[in-house]
C-alpha positions as CSV (number, residue, x, y, z in Angstrom):
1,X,-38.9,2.6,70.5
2,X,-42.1,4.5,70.6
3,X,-43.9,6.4,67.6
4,X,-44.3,9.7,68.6
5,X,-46.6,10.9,65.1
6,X,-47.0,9.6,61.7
7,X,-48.0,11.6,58.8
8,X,-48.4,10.5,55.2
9,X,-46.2,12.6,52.2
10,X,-48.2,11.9,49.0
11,X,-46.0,13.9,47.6
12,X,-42.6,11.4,48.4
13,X,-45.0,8.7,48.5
14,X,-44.0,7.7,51.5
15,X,-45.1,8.4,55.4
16,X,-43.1,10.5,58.0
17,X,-42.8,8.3,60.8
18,X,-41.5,10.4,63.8
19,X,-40.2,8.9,66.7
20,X,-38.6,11.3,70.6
21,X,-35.2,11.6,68.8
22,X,-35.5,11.2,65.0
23,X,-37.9,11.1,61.8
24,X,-37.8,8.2,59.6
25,X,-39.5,7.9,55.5
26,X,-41.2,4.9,55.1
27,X,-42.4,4.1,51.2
28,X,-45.6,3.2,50.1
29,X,-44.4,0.6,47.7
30,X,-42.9,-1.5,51.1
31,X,-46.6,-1.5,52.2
32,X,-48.5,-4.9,52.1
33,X,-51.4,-3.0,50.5
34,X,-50.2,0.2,48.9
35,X,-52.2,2.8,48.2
36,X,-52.9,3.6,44.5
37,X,-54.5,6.1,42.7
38,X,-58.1,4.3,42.7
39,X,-57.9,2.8,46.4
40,X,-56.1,5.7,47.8
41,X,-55.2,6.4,51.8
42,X,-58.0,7.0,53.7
43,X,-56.2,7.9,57.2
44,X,-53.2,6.5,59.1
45,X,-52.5,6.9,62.9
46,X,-50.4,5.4,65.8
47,X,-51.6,2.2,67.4
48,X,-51.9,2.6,70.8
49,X,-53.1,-1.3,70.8
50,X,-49.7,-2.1,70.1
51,X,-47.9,0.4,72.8
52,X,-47.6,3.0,70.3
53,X,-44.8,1.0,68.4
54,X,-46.9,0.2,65.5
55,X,-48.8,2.5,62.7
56,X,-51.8,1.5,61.2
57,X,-53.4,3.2,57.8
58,X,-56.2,2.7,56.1
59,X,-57.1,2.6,52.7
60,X,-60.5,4.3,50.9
61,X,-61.8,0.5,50.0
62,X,-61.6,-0.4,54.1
63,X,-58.8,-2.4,53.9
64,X,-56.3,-1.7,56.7
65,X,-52.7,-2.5,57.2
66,X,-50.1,-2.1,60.2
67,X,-46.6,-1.5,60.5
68,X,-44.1,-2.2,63.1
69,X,-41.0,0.2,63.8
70,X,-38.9,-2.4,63.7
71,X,-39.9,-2.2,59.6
72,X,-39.0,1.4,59.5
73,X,-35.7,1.4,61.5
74,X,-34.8,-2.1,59.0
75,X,-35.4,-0.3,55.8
76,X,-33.9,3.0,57.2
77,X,-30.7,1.3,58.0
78,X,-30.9,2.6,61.8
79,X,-27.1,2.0,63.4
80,X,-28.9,1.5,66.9
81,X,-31.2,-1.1,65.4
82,X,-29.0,-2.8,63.3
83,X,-26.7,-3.2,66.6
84,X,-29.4,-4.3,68.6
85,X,-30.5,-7.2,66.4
86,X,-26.3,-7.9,66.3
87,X,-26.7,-8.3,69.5
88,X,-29.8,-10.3,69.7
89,X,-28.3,-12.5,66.9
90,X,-25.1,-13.6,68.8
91,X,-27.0,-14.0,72.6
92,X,-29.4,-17.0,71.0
93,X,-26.1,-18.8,69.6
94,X,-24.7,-18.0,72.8
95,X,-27.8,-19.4,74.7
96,X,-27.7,-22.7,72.3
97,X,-24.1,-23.1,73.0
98,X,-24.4,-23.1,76.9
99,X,-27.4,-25.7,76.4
100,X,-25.5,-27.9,74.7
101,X,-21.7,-27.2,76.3
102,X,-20.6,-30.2,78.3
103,X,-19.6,-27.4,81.0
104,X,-21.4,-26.2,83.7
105,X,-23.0,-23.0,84.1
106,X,-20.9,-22.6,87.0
107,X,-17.7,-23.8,85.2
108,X,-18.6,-20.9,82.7
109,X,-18.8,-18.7,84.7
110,X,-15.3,-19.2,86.8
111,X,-13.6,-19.1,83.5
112,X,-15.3,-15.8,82.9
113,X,-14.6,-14.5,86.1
114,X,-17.9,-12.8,86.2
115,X,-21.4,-13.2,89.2
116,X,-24.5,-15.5,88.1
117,X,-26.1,-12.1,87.8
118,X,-24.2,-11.2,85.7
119,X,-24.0,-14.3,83.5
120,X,-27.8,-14.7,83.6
121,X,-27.6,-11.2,82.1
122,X,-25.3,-12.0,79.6
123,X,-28.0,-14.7,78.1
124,X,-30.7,-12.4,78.4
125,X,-31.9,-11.4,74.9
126,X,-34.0,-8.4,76.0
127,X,-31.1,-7.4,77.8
128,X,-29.1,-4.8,75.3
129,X,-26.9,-3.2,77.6
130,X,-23.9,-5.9,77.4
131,X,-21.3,-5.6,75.1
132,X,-20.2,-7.2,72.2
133,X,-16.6,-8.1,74.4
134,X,-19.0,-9.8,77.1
135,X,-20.8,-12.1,74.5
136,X,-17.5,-12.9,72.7
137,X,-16.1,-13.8,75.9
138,X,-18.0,-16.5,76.3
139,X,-18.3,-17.8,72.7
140,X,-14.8,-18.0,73.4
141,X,-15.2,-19.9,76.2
142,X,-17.6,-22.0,74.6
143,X,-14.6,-23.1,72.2
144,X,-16.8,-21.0,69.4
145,X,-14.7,-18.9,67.1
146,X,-16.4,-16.0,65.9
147,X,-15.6,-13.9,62.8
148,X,-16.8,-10.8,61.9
149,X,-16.9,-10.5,57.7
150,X,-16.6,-6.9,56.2
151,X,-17.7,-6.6,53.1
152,X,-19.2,-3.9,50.6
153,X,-23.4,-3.9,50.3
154,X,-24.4,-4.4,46.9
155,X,-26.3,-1.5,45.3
156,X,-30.1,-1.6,45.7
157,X,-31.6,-2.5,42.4
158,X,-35.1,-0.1,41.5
C-alpha cells in the first residue's frame, strides 16, 4: 500500500497518514523518537526511497525517524491487513510442512486435485489472492489440524 500524503495534527498529537482509499492517525507517542515540547517536529514527508510506503519526520534537534505502513495499518487495526498477515502466517507453516512431509509434491498435489501452478501459488507468500479454504486444504492434507480460537481483546491499558 502506497502513502499517498502525510500531514502532522499537533493538535491530536498524532499524523494523518493518507493512503488512495483511506486516512489513518498515527500517534506521536508510538514514535521511536517523539517529538516533545523542547525537540519539537521539524517536517515530515513521504519516502520515496522506500517506494512511497514509508514516512520519514524530522525533529528540530536533526534527528530523524521513519515509519512503515505496515506500523500504521497494525496500530489502526486494518481488516485488510490483519488478513493479509493471516494469510502470510498460515503459508510459512504451510511451506514448513511440505518441506518436511514425507509426501511428494506431486502426491500433494493429486490429493488436492489442483495444477503445479497452482500449488506453487498456494506456497507463495507474496501471493494474497488464495483463500483461506485453499491453505487449509492442504494443512489438511498435510495431516495438520488447524483451529481457529475466538476470543474477546483485552482493553488497551493508557
Amino acid at each position: 500500500m502506497k502513502i499517498k500524503i502525510v500531514n502532522p495534527n499537533n493538535r491530536k498529537k498524532a499524523f494523518e497518514v493518507t493512503t488512495y482509499n483511506k486516512t489513518y492517525l498515527f500517534p506521536y507517542a508510538k514514535l521511536e523518537r517523539p517529538p516533545s515540547p523542547t525537540n519539537p517536529l521539524a517536517g515530515v514527508c513521504v519516502d520515496r526511497e522506500l517506494g512511497n510506503e514509508a514516512f520519514t519526520y524530522r525533529l528540530a534537534s536533526g534527528d530523524e525517524g521513519t515509519v512503515h505502513i505496515d506500523h500504521v495499518l497494525e496500530y489502526n487495526q486494518d481488516p485488510g491487513y490483519l488478513r493479509d498477515l493471516l494469510l502470510y502466517r498460515l503459508t510459512l507453516e504451510a511451506q514448513k510442512r511440505v518441506e518436511h512431509s514425507p509426501l511428494s509434491k506431486r502426491e500433494l498435489m493429486r490429493r488436492l486435485g489442483t495444477s503445479a501452478t497452482q500449488f506453487y501459488r498456494l506456497l507463495d507468500q507474496t501471493n494474497y489472492k488464495k483463500s483461506f479454504g485453499q491453505l487449509l486444504s492442504l494443512l489438511h492434507v498435510l495431516d495438520c489440524d488447524v483451529e481457529l480460537v475466538v476470543k474477546e481483546r483485552l482493553p488497551k491499558s493508557a
